[in-house]
C-alpha positions as CSV (number, residue, x, y, z in Angstrom):
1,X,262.8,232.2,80.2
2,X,263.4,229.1,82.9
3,X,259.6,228.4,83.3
4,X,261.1,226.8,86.8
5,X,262.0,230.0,88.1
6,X,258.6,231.0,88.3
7,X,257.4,230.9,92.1
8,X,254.2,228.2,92.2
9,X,252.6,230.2,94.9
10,X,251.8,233.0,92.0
11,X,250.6,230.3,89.7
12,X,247.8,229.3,92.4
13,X,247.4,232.9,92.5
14,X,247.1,233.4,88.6
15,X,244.7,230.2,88.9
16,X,242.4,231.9,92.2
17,X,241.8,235.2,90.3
18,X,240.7,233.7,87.0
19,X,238.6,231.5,88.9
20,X,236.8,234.4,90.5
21,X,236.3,236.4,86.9
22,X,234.8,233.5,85.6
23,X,232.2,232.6,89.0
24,X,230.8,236.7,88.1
25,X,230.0,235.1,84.8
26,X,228.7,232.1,85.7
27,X,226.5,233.6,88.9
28,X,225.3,236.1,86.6
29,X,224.5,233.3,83.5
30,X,222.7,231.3,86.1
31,X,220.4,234.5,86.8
32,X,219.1,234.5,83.1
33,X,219.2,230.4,83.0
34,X,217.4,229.4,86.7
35,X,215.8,232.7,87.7
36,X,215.0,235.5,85.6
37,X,215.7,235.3,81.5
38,X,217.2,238.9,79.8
39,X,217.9,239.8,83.4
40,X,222.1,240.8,82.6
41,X,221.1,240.0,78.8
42,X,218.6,241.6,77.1
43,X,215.9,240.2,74.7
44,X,217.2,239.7,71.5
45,X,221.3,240.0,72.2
46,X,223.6,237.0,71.3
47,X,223.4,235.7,74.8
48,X,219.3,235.8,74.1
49,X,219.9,234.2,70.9
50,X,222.1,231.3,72.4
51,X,219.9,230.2,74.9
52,X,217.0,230.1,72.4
53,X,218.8,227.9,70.0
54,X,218.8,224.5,69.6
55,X,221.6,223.9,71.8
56,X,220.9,226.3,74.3
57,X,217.4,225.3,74.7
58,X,218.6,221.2,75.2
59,X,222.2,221.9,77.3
60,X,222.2,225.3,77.8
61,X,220.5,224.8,81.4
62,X,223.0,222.8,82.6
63,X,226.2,225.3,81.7
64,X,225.4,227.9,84.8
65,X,225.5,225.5,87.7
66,X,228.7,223.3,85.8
67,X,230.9,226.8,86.1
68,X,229.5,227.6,89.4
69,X,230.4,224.2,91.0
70,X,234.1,223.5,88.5
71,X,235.6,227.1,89.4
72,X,234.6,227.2,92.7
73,X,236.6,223.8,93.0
74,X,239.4,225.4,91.6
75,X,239.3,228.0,93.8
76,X,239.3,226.2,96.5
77,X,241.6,223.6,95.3
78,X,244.1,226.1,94.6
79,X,244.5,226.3,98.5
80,X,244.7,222.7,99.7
81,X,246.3,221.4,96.8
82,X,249.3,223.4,96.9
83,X,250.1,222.9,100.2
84,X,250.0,219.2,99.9
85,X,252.6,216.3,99.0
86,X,249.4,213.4,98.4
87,X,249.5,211.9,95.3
88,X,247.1,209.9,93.6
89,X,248.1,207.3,91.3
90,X,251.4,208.3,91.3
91,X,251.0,211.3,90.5
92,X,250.7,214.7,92.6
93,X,247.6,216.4,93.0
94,X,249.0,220.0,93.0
95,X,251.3,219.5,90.2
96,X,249.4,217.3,88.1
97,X,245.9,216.6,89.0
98,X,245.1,219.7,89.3
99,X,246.2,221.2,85.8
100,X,245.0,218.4,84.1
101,X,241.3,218.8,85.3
102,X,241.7,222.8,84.6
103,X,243.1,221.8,81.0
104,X,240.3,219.4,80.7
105,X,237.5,222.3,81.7
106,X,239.5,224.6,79.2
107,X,238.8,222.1,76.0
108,X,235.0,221.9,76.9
109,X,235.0,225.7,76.8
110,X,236.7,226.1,73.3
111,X,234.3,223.5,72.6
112,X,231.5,225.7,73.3
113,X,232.9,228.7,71.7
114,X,233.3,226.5,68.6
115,X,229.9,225.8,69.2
116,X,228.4,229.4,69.0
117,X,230.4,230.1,66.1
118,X,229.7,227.4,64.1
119,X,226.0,226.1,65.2
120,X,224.6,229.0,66.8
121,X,226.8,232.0,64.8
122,X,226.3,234.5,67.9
123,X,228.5,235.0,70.9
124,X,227.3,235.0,74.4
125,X,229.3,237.1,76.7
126,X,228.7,236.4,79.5
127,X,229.1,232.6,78.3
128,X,232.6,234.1,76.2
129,X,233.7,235.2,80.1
130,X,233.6,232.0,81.6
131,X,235.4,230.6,78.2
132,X,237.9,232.7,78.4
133,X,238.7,232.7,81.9
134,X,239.3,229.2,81.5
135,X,241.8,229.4,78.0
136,X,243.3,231.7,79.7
137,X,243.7,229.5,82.6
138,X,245.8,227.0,80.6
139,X,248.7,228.9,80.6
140,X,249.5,228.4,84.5
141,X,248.3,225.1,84.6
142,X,250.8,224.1,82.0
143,X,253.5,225.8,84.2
144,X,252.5,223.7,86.9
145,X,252.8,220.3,84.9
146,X,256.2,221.8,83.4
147,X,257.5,223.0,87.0
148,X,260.0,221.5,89.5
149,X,258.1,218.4,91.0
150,X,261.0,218.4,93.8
151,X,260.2,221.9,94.8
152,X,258.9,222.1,98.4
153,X,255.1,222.9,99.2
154,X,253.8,226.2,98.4
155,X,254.9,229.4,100.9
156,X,251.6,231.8,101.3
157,X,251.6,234.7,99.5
158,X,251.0,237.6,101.8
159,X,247.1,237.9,100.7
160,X,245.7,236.3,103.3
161,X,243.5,233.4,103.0
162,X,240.6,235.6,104.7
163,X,240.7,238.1,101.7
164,X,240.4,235.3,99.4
165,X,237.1,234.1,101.5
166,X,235.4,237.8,100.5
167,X,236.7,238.3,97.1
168,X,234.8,234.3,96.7
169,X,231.5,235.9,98.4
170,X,231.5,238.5,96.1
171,X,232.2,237.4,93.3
172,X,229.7,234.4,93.4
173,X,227.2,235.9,95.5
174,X,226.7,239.6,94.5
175,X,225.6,238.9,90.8
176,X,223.5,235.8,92.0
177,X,221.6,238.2,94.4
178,X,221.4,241.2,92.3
179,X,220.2,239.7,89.4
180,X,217.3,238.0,91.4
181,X,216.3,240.9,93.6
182,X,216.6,243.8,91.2
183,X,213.4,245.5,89.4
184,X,212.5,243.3,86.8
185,X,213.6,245.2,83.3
186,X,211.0,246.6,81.3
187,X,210.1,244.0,78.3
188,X,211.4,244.3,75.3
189,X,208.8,244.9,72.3
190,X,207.2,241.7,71.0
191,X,208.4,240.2,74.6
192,X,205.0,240.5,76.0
193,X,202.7,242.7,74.1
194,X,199.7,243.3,71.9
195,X,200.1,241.5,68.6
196,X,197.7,239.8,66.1
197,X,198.5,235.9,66.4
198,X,199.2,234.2,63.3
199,X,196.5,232.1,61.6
200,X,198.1,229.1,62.4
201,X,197.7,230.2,65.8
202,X,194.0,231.4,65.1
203,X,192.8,228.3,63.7
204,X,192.7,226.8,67.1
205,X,190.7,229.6,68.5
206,X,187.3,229.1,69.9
207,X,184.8,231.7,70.1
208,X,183.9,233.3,73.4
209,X,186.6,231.5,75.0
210,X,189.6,233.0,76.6
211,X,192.1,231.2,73.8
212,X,195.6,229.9,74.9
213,X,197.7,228.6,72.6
214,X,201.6,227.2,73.9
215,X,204.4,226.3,71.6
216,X,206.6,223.9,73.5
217,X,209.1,221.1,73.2
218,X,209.4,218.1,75.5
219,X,213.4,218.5,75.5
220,X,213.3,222.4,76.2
221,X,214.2,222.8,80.3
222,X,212.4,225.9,80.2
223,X,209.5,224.2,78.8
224,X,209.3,221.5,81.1
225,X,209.9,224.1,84.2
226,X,206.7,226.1,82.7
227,X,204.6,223.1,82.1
228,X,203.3,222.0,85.6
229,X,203.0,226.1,86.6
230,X,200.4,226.5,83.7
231,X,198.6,223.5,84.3
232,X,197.9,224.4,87.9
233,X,197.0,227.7,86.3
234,X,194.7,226.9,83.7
235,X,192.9,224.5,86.4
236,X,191.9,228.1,88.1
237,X,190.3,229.2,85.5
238,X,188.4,226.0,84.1
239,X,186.2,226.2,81.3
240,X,186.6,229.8,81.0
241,X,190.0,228.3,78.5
242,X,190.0,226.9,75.8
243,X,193.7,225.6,75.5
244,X,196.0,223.8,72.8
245,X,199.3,222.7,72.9
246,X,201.2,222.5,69.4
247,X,204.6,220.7,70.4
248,X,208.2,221.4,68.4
249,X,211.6,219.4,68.7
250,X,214.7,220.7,68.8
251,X,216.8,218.2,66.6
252,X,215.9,216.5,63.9
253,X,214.4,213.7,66.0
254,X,210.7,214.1,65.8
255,X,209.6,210.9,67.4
256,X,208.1,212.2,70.6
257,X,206.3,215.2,68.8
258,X,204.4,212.5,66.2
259,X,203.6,210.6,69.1
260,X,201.9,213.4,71.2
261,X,199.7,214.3,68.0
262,X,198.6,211.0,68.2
263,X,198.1,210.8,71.9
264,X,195.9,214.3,71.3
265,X,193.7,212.1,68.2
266,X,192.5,210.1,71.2
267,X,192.0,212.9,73.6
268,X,194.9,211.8,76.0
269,X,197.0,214.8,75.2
270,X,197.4,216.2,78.7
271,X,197.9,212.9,80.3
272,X,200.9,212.1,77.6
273,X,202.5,215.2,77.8
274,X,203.0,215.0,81.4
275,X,204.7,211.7,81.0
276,X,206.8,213.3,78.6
277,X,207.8,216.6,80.0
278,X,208.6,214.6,83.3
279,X,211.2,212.1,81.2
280,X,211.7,213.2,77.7
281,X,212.4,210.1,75.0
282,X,212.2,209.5,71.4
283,X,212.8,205.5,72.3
284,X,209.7,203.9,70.3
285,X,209.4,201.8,72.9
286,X,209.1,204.0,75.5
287,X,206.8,206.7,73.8
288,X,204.4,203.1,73.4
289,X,205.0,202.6,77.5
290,X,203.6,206.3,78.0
291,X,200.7,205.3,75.5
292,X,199.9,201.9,77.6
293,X,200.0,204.4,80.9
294,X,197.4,207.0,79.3
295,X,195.2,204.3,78.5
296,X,195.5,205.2,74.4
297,X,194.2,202.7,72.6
298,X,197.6,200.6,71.3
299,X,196.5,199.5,67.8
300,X,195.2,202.8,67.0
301,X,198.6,204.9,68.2
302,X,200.7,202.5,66.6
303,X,198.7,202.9,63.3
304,X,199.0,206.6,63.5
305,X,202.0,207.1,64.5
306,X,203.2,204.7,61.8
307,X,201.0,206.6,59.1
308,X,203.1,208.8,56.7
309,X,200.1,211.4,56.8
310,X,200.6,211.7,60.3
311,X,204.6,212.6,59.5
312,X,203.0,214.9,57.0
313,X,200.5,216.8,59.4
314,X,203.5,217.1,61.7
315,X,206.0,218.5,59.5
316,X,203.6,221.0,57.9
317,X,202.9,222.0,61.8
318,X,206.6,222.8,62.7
319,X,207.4,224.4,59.4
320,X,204.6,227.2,60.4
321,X,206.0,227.7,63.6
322,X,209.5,228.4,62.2
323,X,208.4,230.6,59.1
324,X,206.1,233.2,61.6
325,X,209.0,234.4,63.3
326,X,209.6,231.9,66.2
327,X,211.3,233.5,68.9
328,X,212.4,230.6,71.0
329,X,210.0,228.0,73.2
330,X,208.5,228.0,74.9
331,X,205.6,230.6,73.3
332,X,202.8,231.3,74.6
333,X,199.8,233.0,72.7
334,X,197.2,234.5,75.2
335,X,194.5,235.9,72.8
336,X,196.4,238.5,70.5
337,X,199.4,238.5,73.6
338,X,202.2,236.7,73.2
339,X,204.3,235.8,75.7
340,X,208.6,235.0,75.1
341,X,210.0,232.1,77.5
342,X,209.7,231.8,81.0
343,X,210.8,233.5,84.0
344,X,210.6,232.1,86.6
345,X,211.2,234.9,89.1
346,X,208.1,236.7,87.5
347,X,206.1,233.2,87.9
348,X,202.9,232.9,85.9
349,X,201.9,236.5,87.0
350,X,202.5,237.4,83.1
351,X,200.2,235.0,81.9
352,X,197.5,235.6,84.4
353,X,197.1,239.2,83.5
354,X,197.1,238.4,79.9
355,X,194.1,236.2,80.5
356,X,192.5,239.1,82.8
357,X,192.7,241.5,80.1
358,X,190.2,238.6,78.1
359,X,186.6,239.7,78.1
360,X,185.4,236.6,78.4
361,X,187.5,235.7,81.7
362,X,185.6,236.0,84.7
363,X,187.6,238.2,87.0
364,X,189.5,236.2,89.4
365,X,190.3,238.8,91.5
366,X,193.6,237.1,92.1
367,X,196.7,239.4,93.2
368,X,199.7,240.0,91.1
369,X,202.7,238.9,93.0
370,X,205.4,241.5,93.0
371,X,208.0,241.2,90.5
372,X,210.7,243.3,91.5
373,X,211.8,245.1,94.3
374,X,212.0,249.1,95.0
375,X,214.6,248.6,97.7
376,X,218.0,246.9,98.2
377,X,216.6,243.5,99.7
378,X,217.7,241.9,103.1
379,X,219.6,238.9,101.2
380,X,221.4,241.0,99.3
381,X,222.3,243.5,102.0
382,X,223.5,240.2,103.8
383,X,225.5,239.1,101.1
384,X,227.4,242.6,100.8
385,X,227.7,243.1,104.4
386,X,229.9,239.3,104.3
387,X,231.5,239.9,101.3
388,X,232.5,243.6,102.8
389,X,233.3,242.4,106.8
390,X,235.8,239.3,105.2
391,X,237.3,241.9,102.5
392,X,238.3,244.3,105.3
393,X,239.4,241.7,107.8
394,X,241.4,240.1,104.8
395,X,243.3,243.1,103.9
396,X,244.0,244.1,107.1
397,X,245.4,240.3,107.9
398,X,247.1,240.7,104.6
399,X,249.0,243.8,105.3
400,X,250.3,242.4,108.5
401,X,251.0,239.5,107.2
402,X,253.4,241.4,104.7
403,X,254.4,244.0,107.7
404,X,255.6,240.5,109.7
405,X,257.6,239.3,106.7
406,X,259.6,242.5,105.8
C-alpha cells in the first residue's frame, strides 16, 4: 500500500482522537496524583502499587500534569499545524516537527512501561492508557514524516472544529471534575483503621499522650505536600501530642536521612526537616548549610553524621520500616490508627478524628470538613453543560458542513 495515498487530513484526525483517549487517562491519573489517592484506583491495585513505589513516589507526581499539557498540544497542534506551510529550520512543522515531538513522547512512554515491568513489576492502567495512546500514535506520525511534503495544506474534514472543542472539554474535564467531586470511596481495610502499631512504632510512645508517629521521606511529593498541613495541625493541639518523625529514602542515597537523625540528637529536628521537605538534597554540603541555618552545633553534626554507628542506627531504622509491612509514605500512626498516604481532597480531617478518638485529647470541638458530596456539584454541572452545548453545536455544524459538500 502507497502510504502517499493516504489523505493527511485523516492522519490529524487519527492523531486528535488518540490524543483525547489518552487526556481521559491523564485527567483521571491526575485525580489520584494531585487531589484524591484510590479515587479511579483503588487501594492496593497496580496503579496503587506504582505510585507507592520508589519511582512513583520520586517522579510519579510529575506524570499527570506532563500528559495533560503534551496531548493537549497535540491536540491542538493537530489543527494549526496542518494548515500551515512555516517551517522551522528547514523543516516543516506539520510534516516533521510535529511527528517527531509525538515520536519523542512515544519513547518516554515505552520507557515507562519498561519501567513498571522491570522496576516496579505491576501495571498501572490508567498510566498503560496514556502509554498506549501514544505507541499507538506512532503509526500516523510516521506517515506524516513518510508522506508527500509537496502536497498542499490540509482540506477540513467535515467534523467541524466546534465538535472537536466539546469532545476536548469532555474528555479532559469530565474525569478531572468527577473524580474530585464524587463521594469519597469507602477506605479500604488497613487504609485507615484500628490496628495494633508495631513496636518499633511503640517504642516512641509516651504515656498519657495522644502518640503520633509519621513515616516520611524528604523526596516523597506526597510527603512534602502533607508536611506543612500536619505541622499547622499538631500546633492545635500542643502538648496534648507527643510526636516523632522516623524519616525513609527512596533510593539507595541515604544522606539526608542520617543527617536529620543527627539534626533530631540536638533537638533541631523540626527546624531541619522543614529545610528539607522545602528543597530536598543529599549534597553534603548543602545538608551542612541547613545544619548552620538551624543553628546545630557544626562540630557535633559533622561528627555524627560521619560516625559509622550513626549509619548503623539508621539502617537498622529503615530495615524495620520495610519488614512490618510498609505500605507506602508517607504513614502515619495515630495511636493504634494508621493512616495510608495523603489526600488531599479529604485534608487532615482523617487525622484529626483519629486524634479525637484519643482519650487523652482534649476535645477540640473542631468540625469535620465534608469529604464528598451527595449531589452532582455546580463545577461539574458546568463542565457537562459546555462539553454538552459545543457537542451539539459541533455536530450540527458538522452535518452541514458535510450537507454543503455533497
Amino acid at each position: 500500500m502507497n502510504v502517499r495515498m493516504i489523505p493527511r487530513e485523516w492522519l490529524y484526525v487519527s492523531i486528535r482522537i488518540l490524543s483525547l483517549v489518552a487526556l481521559v487517562f491523564a485527567s483521571a491519573l491526575a485525580v489520584d496524583y494531585y487531589f484524591s489517592a484510590n479515587t479511579f484506583c483503588g487501594q492496593g491495585a497496580a496503579c496503587d502499587a506504582v505510585a507507592k513505589s520508589e519511582f512513583g513516589q520520586k517522579y510519579g507526581i510529575y506524570l499527570p500534569a506532563l500528559g495533560l499539557v503534551s496531548y493537549s498540544f497535540f491536540f491542538i497542534s493537530s489543527f494549526f499545524f496542518a494548515r500551515t506551510r512555516m517551517r522551522l529550520f528547514g523543516r516543516s512543522l506539520s510534516s516533521f516537527w510535529l511527528p517527531l515531538a509525538i515520536l519523542g513522547c512515544a519513547v518516554g512512554a515505552l520507557l515507562f512501561v519498561v519501567v513498571q515491568a522491570v522496576e516496579v513489576k505491576a501495571f498501572c492502567w490508567l498510566c498503560m492508557g496514556i502509554d498506549t495512546s501514544a505507541l499507538l500514535m506512532v503509526i500516523p506520525a510516521i506517515l506524516l514524516l513518510l508522506g508527500d511534503k509537496s502536497e498542499p495544506a490540509v482540506r477540513p474534514t467535515f467534523l467541524h472544529p466546534v465538535l472537536w472543542a466539546g469532545l476536548y472539554v469532555a474528555a479532559a474535564g469530565l474525569p478531572l471534575t468527577w473524580g474530585l467531586y464524587h463521594p469519597a470511596p469507602a477506605p479500604a481495610a488497613g487504609a485507615q483503621a484500628e490496628s495494633v502499631a508495631p513496636d518499633y512504632i511503640r517504642d516512641n510512645y509516651l504515656p498519657e499522650k495522644v502518640n503520633i508517629v509519621e513515616i516520611s521521606s524528604f523526596d516523597c511529593a506526597h510527603c512534602r505536600r502533607l508536611h506543612p498541613e500536619l505541622t499547622k495541625l499538631l500546633e492545635e493541639y500542643g502538648d496534648e501530642i507527643n510526636f516523632r518523625r522516623i524519616t525513609i529514602p527512596l533510593s539507595n542515597k541515604k544522606e539526608a536521612v542520617i543527617a536529620y537523625y543527627c539534626a533530631e540528637q540536638q533537638k533541631k529536628e523540626d527546624l531541619f526537616a522543614d529545610c528539607l521537605f522545602e528543597e530536598p538534597t543529599s549534597e553534603t554540603q548543602k545538608l551542612l548549610d541547613y545544619a548552620k541555618q538551624c543553628d546545630i552545633d557544626e562540630a557535633v553534626f559533622i561528627a555524627c553524621v560521619q560516625s559509622p554507628a550513626t549509619r548503623e542506627t539508621v539502617e537498622k531504622m529503615v530495615q524495620a520500616v520495610h519488614a512490618n509491612n510498609f505500605a507506602g509514605a508517607p504513614t502515619v500512626w495515630i495511636d493504634d490508627q494508621v493512616i495510608i498516604g495523603y489526600n488531599a481532597r479529604l485534608g487532615m480531617d482523617p487525622y484529626r478524628a483519629a486524634i479525637e478518638k484519643s482519650p487523652y485529647a482534649k476535645k477540640s470541638g473542631l468540625s469535620l470538613s465534608s469529604s464528598g458530596y451527595d449531589t452532582c456539584p455546580w463545577q461539574m454541572l458546568i463542565c457537562a453543560a459546555v462539553a454538552g452545548l459545543l457537542l451539539i453545536l459541533g455536530v450540527a455544524l458538522s452535518l452541514r458542513r458535510r450537507k454543503q459538500s455533497a
